[in-house]
C-alpha positions as a Python dict, from the first residue, in 0.01 Angstrom:
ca = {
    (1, 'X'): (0, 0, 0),
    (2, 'X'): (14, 247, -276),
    (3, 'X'): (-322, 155, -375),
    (4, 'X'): (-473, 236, -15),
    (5, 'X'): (-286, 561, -34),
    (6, 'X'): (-474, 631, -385),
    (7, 'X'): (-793, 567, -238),
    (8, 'X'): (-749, 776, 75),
    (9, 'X'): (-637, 1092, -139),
    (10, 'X'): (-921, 1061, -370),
    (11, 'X'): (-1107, 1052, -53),
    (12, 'X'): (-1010, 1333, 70),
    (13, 'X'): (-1045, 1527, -278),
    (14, 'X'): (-1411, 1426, -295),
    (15, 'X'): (-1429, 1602, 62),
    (16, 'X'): (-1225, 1921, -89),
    (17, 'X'): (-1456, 1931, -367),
    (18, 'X'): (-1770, 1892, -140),
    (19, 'X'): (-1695, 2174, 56),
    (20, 'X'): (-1567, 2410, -237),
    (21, 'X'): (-1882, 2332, -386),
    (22, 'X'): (-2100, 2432, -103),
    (23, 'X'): (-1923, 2752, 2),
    (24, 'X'): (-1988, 2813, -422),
    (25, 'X'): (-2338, 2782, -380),
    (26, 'X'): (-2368, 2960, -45),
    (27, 'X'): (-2238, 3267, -162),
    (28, 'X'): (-2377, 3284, -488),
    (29, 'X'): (-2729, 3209, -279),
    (30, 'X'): (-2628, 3518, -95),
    (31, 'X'): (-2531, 3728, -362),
    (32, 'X'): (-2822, 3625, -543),
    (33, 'X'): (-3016, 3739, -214),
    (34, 'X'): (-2873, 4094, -182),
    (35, 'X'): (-2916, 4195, -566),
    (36, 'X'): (-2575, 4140, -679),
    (37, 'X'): (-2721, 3959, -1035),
    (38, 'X'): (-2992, 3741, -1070),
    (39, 'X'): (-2948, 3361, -1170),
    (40, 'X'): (-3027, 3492, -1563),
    (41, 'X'): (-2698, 3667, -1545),
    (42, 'X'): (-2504, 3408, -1354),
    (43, 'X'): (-2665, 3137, -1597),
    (44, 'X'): (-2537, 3405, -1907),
    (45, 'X'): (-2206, 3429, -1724),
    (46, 'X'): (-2150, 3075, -1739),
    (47, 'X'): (-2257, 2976, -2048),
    (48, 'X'): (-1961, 3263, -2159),
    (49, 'X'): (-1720, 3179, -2008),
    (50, 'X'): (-1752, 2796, -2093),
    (51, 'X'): (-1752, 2898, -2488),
    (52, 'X'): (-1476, 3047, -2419),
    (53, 'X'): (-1263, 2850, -2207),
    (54, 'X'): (-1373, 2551, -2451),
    (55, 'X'): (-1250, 2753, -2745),
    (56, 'X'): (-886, 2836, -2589),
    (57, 'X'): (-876, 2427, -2485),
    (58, 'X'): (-951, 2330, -2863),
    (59, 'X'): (-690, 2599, -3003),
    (60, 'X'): (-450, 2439, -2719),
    (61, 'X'): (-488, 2114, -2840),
    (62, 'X'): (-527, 2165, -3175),
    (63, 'X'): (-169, 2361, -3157),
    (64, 'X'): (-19, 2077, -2959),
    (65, 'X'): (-114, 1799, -3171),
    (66, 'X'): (7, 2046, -3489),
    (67, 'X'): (361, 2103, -3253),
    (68, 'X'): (364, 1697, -3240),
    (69, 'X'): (376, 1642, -3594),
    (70, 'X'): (561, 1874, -3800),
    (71, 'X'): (471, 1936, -4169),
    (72, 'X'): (617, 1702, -4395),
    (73, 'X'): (910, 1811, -4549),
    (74, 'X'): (956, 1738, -4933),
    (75, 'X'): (1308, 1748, -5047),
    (76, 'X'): (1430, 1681, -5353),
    (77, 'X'): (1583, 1337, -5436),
    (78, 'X'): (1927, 1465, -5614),
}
C-alpha cells in the first residue's frame, strides 16, 4: 500500500513540475516578447546564478563533511 501511495505522489509531482515549468516558459516567452531582456541575458543570467549557487553547494558540503570529522587531535602520551 505504501508503495502505491509513492507512486501516486510522484505522480502528482511530475504534474506540479509540468505545470511550473510551463507557466516558466510562458512568461519568460512573454517577457522576452515585450523587451524585458533578450534570451542572451536570460542565458547570461543563468549561467550566473548556477556558478554561483554551485559554489555555495560545494562550500556547504565541503563544510559539512569538515563538521563530520573533526581534526585529529594529538595529545601527548604522558
Amino acid at each position: 500500500m505504501k508503495e502505491v501511495n509513492l507512486i501516486a505522489k510522484l505522480a502528482d509531482l511530475q504534474e506540479v513540475d509540468y505545470h511550473n515549468t510551463l507557466v516558466l516558459h510562458a512568461v519568460i516567452e512573454l517577457l522576452v516578447a515585450k523587451g524585458f531582456f533578450t534570451r542572451e541575458e536570460l542565458s547570461d543570467k543563468m549561467t550566473a546564478l548556477d556558478t554561483e549557487l554551485t559554489f555555495h553547494i560545494d562550500t556547504y558540503a565541503k563544510l559539512t563533511e569538515t563538521a563530520g570529522n573533526p581534526p585529529l587531535q594529538i595529545r601527548p602520551i604522558l
